[in-house]
C-alpha positions as CSV (number, residue, x, y, z in Angstrom):
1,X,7.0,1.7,-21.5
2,X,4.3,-1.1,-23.4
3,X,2.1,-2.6,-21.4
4,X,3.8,-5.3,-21.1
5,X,7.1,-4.5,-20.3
6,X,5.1,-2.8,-17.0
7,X,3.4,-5.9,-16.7
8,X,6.7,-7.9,-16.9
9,X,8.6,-5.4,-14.6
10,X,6.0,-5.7,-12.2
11,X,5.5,-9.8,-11.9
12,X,9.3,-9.4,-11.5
13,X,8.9,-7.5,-8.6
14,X,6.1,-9.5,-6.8
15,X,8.6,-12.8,-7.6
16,X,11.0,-11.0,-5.5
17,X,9.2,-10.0,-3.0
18,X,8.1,-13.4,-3.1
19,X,11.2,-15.4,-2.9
20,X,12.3,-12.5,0.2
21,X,9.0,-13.8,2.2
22,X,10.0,-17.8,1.9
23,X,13.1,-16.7,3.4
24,X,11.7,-14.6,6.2
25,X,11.6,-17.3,8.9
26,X,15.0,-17.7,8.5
27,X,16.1,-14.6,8.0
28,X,18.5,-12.7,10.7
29,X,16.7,-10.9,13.0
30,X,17.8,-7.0,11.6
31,X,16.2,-8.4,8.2
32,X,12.9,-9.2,9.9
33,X,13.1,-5.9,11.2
34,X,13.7,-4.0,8.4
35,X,10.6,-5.9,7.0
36,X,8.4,-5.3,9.4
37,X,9.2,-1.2,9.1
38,X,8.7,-1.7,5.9
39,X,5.7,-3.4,6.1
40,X,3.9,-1.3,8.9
41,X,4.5,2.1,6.6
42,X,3.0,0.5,3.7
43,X,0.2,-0.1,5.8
44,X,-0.1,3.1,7.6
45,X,0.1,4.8,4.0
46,X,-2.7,2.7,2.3
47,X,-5.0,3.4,5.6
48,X,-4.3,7.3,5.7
49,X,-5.2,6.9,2.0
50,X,-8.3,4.9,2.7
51,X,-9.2,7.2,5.5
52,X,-8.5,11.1,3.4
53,X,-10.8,9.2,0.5
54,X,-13.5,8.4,3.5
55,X,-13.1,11.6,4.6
56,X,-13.6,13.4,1.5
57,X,-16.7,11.9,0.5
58,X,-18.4,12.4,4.2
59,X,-17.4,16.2,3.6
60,X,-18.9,16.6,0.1
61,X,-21.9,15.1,1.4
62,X,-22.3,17.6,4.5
63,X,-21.5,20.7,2.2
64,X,-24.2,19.4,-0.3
65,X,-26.8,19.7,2.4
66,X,-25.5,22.7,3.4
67,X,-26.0,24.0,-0.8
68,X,-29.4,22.8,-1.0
69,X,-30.8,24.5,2.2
């Protein structure tokens, strides 16, 4: 895949996503629930990942001073 051919694929996915959020309000209510599960484990997935990378550097750091001693 070019570069732009991923760069097209992906616009075309964010324009989708897009035209599903401008019809979210009136949406049925098993749609709005589906995007909210959907929604909540990207979420949950991109804070565990923010949190392991948090972690990780906090625990380099304490066996770095545990090295120089």
């Amino acid at each position: 895949i070019t570069t732009m051919d991923a760069k097209q694929e992906t616009l075309n996915l964010l324009n989708r996503i897009w035209i599903k959020l401008q019809g979210l309000p009136s949406a049925n209510p098993i749609e709005v629930g589906a995007f909210s599960v959907l929604l909540t484990f990207i979420l949950l997935v991109l804070f565990m990942t923010v949190l392991t990378c948090l972690t990780c550097c906090c625990c380099r750091k304490n066996k770095m001073k545990g090295q120089r001693i």
